[in-house]
N, C-alpha and C positions, 0 to 999 in steps of 0.2 A: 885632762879633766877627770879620767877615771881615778887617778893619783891624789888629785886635790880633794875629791868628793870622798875619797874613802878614809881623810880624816875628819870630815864634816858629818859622815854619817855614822860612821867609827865600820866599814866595812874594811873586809880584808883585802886586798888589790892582789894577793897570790892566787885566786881562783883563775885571772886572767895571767897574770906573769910567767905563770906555773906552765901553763897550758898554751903559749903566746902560738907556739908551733902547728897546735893542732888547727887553732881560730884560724890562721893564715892558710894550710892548705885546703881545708872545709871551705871557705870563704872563695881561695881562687878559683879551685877547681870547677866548685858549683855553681859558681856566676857565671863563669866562665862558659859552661856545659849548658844552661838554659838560656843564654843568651842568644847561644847559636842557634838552638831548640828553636827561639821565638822567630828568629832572623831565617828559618831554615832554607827558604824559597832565595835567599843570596847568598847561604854561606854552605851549602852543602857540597861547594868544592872541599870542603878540608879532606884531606885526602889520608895527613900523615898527623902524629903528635907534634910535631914540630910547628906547624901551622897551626894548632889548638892552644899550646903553652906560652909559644912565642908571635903574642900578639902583635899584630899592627895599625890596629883600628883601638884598640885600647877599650872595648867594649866588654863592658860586666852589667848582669845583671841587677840591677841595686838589692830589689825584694827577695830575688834568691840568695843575697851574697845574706841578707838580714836572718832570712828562712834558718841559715845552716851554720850560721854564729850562734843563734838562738840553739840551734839543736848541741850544737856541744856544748854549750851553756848547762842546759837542761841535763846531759847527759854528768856534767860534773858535780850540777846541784845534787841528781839521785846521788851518788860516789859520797857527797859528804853531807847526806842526810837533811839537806836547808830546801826551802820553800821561792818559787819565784818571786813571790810577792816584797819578800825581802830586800828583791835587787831592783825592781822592774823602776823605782825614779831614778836609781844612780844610774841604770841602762840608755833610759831617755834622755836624762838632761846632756851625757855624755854621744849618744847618738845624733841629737839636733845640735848640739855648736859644730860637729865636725862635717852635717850634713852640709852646712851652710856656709861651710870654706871647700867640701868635696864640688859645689854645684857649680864654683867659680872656676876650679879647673875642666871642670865638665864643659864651660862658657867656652874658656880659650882652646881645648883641644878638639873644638864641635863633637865633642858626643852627643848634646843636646841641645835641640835648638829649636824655636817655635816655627808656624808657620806662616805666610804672607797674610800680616792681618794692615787695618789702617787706623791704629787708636793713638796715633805721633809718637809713638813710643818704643817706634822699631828701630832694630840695628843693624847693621849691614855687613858678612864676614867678608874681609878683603882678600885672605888668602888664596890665592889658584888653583889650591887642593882642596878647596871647602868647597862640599855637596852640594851647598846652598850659595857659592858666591855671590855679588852683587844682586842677591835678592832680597828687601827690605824684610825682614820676622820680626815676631814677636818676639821681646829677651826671656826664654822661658826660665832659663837657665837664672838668668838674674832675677827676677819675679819670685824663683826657687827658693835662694840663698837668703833673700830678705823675709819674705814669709815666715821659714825655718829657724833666724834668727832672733824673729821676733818671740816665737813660739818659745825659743832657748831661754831667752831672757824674761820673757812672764812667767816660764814654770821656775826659774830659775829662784826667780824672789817668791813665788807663793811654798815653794820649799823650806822655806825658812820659816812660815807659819803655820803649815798645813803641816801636821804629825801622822796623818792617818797613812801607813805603809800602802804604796801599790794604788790608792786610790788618784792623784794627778798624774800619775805614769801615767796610766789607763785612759785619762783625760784626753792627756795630750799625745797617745798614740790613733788616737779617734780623729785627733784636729789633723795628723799628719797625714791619715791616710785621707782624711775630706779633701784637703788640699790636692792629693794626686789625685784623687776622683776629678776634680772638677778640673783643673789644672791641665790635666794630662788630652783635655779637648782642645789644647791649642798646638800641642807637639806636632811637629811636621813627617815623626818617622813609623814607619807602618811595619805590623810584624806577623806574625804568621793567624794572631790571633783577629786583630779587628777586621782582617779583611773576611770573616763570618759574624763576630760577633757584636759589631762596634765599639768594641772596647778592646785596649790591649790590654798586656800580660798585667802592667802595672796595676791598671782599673781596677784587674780582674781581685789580685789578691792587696788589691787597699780594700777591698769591699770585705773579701774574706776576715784582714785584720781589723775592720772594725767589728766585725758579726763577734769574734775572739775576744775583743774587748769590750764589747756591750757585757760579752758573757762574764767575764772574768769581774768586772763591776758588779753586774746582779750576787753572784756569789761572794765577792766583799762584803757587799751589803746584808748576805743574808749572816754570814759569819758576824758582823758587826749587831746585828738585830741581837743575836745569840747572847754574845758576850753582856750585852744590856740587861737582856732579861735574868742571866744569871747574875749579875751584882746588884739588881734590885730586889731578886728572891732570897740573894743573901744577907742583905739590911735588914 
C-alpha cells in the first residue's frame, strides 16, 4: 500500500525501503520490551535473551511498535530535511488496511480477545491452549478489523478530494485512537497498568495520541489561517 500510494501522492517509497532494517528492529525490540513492561507481574520470569527474542506467546506491543516506527521515521525526516506533515496520510491510510488484516491474526493466534459479554455476538475459542477456551467473549478482535477497515476505506476515498496535506491523517488518527479508547473496555487482558489506573497501556497512549493530534491540527490550521492572509494581502 505504501508502494501504490507513493505513486498517487508522487512520494518517494526509498525513505522506508532504504531504511526497511532499521523500522524492523526499532519496531521488534521495543514492542517487544514494553509489552513485557505492561505484562510485568507474568512475565518477569524472563530470565535470559533468548526468552525475550524468541517469543512464544507472540505478544508486541501495538502503540509501542507505532511509538518507535514513528521515531525513525522522524529521525529520517530531520537527515533529509522534509516535514511530517507531508507523509502523515500516506502513514495512515497505509497503517489502517494493514491494521485490519494484522487484528484477524491477532483473532486466530488469541493475542486478543474480548471478555464474557451477552450481546449474541460472542465467539467461543476451541483450542485447549486458549486462555479463554469454551468461554463465550466478545470478538474484540473482529469488531477491530472491521471498524479499521471501515476507517481505511472512508479516508481512503476522501483522499482523493481532500488536498489539504496532514489534515485527514490527523482526522483519522483521532477516530483510531477513540476507537481503542472506548473499545479497549471490553478486552479480557489485564496489565500492569489498569490494575491502579483503570485504564490500560493502550487507553493510556490513544488518549496521549489524540491530545498529539488535536495539537498537530490546531497548528495546521494556524499555518493554514497564515498562508490566507498573506495571498489576500497580496491581491
Amino acid at each position: 500500500m505504501l508502494k501504490k500510494l507513493s505513486h498517487k501522492f508522487s512520494y518517494d517509497i526509498a525513505i522506508f525501503v532504504n531504511n526497511v532494517l532499521w523500522y524492523f528492529i526499532s519496531i521488534f525490540f521495543f514492542s517487544r520490551l514494553f509489552y513485557i513492561i505492561s505484562k510485568w507481574n507474568d512475565l518477569r520470569y524472563i530470565e535470559n535473551a533468548s526468552e525475550f527474542f524468541v517469543t512464544t506467546d507472540y505478544n508486541f506491543s501495538l502503540f509501542w511498535a507505532i511509538f518507535w516506527f514513528v521515531v525513525v521515521f522522524f529521525i529520517n525526516l530531520k537527515l533529509r530535511r522534509e516535514k511530517l506533515v507531508k507523509y502523515i496520510d500516506w502513514l495512515v491510510l497505509s497503517f489502517l488496511l494493514i491494521l485490519s488484516i494484522w487484528y484477524i491474526g491477532a483473532l486466530l493466534w488469541g493475542q486478543v480477545y474480548g471478555k464474557p459479554t451477552d450481546y449474541w455476538i460472542e465467539i467461543t475459542y476451541t483450542n485447549p491452549f486458549s486462555p479463554i477456551s469454551s468461554t463465550p467473549v466478545f470478538p474484540l478482535a473482529i469488531v477491530y478489523s472491521i471498524l479499521f477497515f471501515i476507517e481505511f476505506a472512508v479516508l481512503y476515498i476522501l483522499s482523493m478530494y481532500i488536498k489539504i496535506k496532514g489534515f485527514i491523517g490527523h482526522i483519522w488518527l483521532i477516530v483510531f485512537a477513540l476507537i481503542i479508547l472506548i473499545f479497549e473496555n471490553f478486552s479480557w487482558r489485564h496489565d500492569i497498568f489498569d490494575n491502579y489506573l483503570f485504564l490500560n497501556m493502550n487507553q493510556i497512549l490513544a488518549i496521549w495520541l489524540m491530545i498529539f493530534s488535536f495539537y498537530r491540527l490546531y497548528v495546521l490550521s494556524q499555518l493554514s489561517s497564515k498562508d490566507t492572509t498573506v495571498i489576500i494581502e497580496h491581491k
